[in-house]
C-alpha positions in Angstrom: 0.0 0.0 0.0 1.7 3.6 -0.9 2.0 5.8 1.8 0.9 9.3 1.2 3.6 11.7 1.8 1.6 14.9 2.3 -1.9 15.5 3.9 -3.6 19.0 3.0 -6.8 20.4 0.5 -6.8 21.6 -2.6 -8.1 25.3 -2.2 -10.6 26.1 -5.5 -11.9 29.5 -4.6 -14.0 29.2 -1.9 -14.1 25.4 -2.4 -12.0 23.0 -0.2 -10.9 19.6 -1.6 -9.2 17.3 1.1 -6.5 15.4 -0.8 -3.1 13.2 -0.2 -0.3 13.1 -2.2 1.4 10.3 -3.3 4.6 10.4 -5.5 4.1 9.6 -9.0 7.5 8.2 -9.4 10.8 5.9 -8.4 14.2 5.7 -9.1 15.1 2.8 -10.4 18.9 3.6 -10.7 21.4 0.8 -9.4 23.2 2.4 -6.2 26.8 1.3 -4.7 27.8 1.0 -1.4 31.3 3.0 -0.9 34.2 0.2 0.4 37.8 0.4 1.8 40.2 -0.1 -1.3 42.2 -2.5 0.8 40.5 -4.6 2.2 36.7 -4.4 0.7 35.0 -3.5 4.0 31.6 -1.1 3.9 32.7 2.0 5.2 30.7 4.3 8.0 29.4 7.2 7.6 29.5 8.7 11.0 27.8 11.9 12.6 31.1 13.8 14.2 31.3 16.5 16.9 34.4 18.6 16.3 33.9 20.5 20.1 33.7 17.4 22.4 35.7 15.3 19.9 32.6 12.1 19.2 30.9 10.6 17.5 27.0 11.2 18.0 24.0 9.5 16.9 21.5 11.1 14.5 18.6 11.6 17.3 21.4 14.4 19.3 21.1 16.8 15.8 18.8 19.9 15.4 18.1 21.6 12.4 20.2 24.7 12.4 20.6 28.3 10.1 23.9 30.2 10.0 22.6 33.8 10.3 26.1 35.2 10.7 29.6 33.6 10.3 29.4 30.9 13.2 26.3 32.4 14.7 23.1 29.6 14.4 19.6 29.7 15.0 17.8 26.5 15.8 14.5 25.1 13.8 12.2 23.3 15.0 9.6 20.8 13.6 7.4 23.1 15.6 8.6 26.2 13.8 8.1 24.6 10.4 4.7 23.5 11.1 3.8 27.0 12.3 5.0 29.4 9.4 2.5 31.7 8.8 1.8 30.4 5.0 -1.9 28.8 4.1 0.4 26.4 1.1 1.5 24.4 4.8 -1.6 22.5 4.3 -3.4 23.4 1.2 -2.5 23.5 -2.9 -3.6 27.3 -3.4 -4.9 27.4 -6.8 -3.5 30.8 -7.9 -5.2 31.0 -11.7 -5.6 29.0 -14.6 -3.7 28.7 -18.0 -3.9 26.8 -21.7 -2.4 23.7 -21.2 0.2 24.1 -23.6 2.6 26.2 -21.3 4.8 28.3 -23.8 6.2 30.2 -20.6 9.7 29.1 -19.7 9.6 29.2 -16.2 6.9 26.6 -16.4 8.6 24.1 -18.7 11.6 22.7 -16.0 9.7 20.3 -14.0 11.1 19.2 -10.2 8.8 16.5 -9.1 5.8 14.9 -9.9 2.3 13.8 -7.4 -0.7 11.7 -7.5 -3.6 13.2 -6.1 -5.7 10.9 -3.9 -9.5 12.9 -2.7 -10.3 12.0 0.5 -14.3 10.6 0.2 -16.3 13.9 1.7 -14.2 15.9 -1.0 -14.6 13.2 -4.0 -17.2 14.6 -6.4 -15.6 19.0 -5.9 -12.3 16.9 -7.1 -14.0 15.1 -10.0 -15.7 18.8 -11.1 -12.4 20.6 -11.2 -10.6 17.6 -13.0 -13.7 17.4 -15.3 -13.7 21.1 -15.7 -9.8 21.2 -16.6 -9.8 18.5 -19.2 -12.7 20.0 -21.2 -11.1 23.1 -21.5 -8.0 22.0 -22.0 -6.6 24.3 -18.7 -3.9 23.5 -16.4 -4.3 25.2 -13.1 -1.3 26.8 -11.6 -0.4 26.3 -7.6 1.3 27.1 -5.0 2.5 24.6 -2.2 4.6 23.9 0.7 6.5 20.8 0.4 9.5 19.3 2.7 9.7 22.5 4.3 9.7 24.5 0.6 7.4 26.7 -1.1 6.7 25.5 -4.4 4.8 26.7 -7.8 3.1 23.9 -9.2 1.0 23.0 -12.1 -2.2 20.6 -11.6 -3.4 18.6 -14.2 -6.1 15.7 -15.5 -4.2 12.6 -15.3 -6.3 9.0 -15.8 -8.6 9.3 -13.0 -6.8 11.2 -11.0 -4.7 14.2 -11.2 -1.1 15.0 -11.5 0.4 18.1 -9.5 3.9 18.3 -10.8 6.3 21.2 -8.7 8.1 23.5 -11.2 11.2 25.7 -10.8 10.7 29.2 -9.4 11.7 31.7 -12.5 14.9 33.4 -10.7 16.2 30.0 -10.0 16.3 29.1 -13.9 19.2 30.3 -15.5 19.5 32.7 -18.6 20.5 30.8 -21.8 23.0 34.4 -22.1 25.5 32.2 -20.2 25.7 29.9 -23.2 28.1 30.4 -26.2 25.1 29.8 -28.6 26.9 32.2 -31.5 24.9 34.9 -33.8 25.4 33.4 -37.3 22.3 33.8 -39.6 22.0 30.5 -41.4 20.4 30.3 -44.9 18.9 26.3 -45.5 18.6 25.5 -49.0 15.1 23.9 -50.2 16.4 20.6 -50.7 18.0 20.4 -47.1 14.2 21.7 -45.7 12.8 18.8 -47.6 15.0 16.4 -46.6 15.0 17.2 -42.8 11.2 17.2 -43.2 11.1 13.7 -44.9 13.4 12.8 -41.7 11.3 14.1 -39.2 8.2 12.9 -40.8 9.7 9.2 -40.7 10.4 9.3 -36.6 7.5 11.0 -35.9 4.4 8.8 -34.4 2.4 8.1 -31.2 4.4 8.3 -27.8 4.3 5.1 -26.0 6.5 5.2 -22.9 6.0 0.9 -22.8 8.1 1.0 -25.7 11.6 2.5 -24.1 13.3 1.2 -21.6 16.8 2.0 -18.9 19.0 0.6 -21.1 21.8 1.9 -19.0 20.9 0.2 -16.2 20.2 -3.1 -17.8 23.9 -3.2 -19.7 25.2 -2.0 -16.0 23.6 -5.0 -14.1 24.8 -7.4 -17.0 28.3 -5.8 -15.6 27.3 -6.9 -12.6 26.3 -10.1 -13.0 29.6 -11.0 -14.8 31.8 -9.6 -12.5 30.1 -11.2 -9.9 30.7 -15.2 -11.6 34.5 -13.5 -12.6 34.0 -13.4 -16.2 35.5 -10.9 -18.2 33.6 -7.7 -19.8 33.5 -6.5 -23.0 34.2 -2.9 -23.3 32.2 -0.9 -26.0 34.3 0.2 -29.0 33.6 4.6 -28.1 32.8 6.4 -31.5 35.8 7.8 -33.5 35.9 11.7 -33.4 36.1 13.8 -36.1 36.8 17.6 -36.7 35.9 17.8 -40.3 32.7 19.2 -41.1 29.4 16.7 -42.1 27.6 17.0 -45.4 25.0 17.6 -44.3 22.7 16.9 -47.5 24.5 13.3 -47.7 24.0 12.6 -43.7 20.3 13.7 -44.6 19.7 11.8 -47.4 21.4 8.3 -45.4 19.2 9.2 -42.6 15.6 9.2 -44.0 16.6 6.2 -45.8 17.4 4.1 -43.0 14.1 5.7 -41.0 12.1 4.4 -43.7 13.8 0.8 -43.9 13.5 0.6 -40.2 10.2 2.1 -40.1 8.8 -0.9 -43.1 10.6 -3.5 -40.9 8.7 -2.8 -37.5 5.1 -2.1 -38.6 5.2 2.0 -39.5 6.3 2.7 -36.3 8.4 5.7 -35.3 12.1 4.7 -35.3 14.8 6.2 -33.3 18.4 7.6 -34.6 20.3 4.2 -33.1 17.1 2.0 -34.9 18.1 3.9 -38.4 21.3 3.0 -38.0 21.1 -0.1 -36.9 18.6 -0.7 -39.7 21.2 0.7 -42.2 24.0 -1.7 -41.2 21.9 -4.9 -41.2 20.7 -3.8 -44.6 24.2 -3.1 -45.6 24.8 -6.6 -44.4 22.1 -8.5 -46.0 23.6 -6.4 -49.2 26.6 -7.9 -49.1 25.7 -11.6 -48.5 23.9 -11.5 -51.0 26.1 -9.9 -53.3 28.8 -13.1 -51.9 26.0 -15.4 -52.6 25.4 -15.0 -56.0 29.1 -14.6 -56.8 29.9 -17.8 -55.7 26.4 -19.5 -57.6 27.8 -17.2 -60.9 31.5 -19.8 -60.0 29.7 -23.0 -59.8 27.3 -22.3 -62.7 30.4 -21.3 -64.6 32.7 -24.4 -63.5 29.7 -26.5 -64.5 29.1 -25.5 -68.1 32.7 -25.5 -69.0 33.9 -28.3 -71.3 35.3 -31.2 -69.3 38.7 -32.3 -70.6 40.0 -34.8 -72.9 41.8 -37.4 -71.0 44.9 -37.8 -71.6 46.1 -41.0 -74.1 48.3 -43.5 -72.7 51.5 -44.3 -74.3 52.4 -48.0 -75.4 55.5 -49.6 -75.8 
């Protein structure tokens, strides 16, 4: 049974919507414990008190804010639980918006929350999720979580709803740090097309089922062989180059791998590593079957040449 991290209402104008929140996601990542290089033993991460020179357990610390060099104030559970802010226990709904956020400071996403009503507040939950979808609105928050204010966006999701926390706008940084360069580029018609046709090729219906951590299955297979002492195979990394692409050529390759790809799994949307791939095998298949019928055009030949005369004996 998931354990709701977060206990508050939903605050719709003058309507109150008891809710939980749940997290909508896991990590699934593979995590390492840190060892002594000499002798392989788990090392301890220990609590230490410089001033009466121990170690302390975990239950002896207080939450604590440097206010000036040296100088701390201590926080209480208490003291969080009592700022003055009605986001403590509620999502505020501060307005609503189109779905389709073009605002930056909405598009970098922190966390993500399943909403669970509580019963008294089901059907006031059900008419803003029903309201939302229909217009096609996301409804922008505001909400205190693990001791943080945070905006939030709240949105239809199955039969629930999906409040996902978003950065604050100063805490986003300007792309003006980037060396993005000011050239002015000029595409020719026929590179257009052909990105087009490329794009046109990998484009189809999302469907998360179809991807998977790839990463962390090739890192467990690691794993597993280090673990019965069998040797790994290291992956061959891709040769660098510093000479310009053509890029009508690398265009042109492209769509037609897409497209061979795309044929061989039932018109669905390929990836750049599946057009490759694709590309390869087909280069492959080429050239077995190129070796094929060189070696049938040898045999046919050896058999329709004239056989021989034999040679006569000589008789004394």
């Amino acid at each position: 049974m998931a354990r709701a991290m977060w206990k508050g209402a939903v605050q719709f104008g003058l309507v109150t919507i008891p809710v939980k929140l749940y997290l909508a996601t896991e990590s699934k990542g593979i995590s390492f414990n840190m060892l002594h290089k000499a002798d392989l033993s788990r090392i301890q991460m220990k609590i230490f008190c410089p001033v009466e020179d121990e170690v302390i357990s975990r239950s002896e610390t207080v939450k604590g804010y440097e206010y000036s060099p040296g100088e701390y104030v201590v926080i209480t559970d208490e003291d969080l639980e009592n700022v003055p802010l009605k986001t403590v226990r509620s999502i505020e709904i501060e307005q609503f918006t189109k779905a389709e956020r073009d605002d930056a400071a909405v598009r970098f996403v922190k966390s993500a929350y399943y909403l669970e009503p509580d019963k008294v507040g089901r059907k006031a939950f059900h008419l803003l999720k029903s309201v939302l979808l229909e217009e096609g609105l996301t409804a922008i928050c505001k909400v205190v979580i693990k001791d943080r204010e945070a905006l939030a966006a709240l949105d239809p999701f199955g039969d629930t709803m999906l409040l996902t926390t978003l950065h604050w706008p100063d805490e986003i940084r300007s792309v003006d740090e980037l060396e993005l360069g000011d050239e002015e580029y000029d595409f020719k018609p026929a590179e257009l097309k052909m990105a087009q046709q490329l794009v046109s090729a990998m484009t189809g219906k999302f469907d998360p089922a179809q991807y998977k951590d790839e990463y962390r299955e090739a890192l467990e297979t690691i794993i597993e062989a280090k673990v019965e002492g069998k040797e790994t195979v290291a992956v061959e990394a891709p040769e660098e180059s510093g000479n310009l692409i053509d890029l009508m050529a690398a265009l042109e390759a492209s769509v037609s791998a897409a497209k061979a790809a795309r044929e061989a799994s039932s018109d669905k949307p390929v990836s750049v590593s599946e057009a490759k791939e694709a590309k390869e095998a087909k280069a492959a298949k080429a050239a077995r079957a190129s070796g094929s019928k060189a070696k049938a055009a040898d045999e046919a030949e050896e058999a329709e040449a004239p056989a021989k005369p034999a040679r006569k004996r000589k008789t004394a």
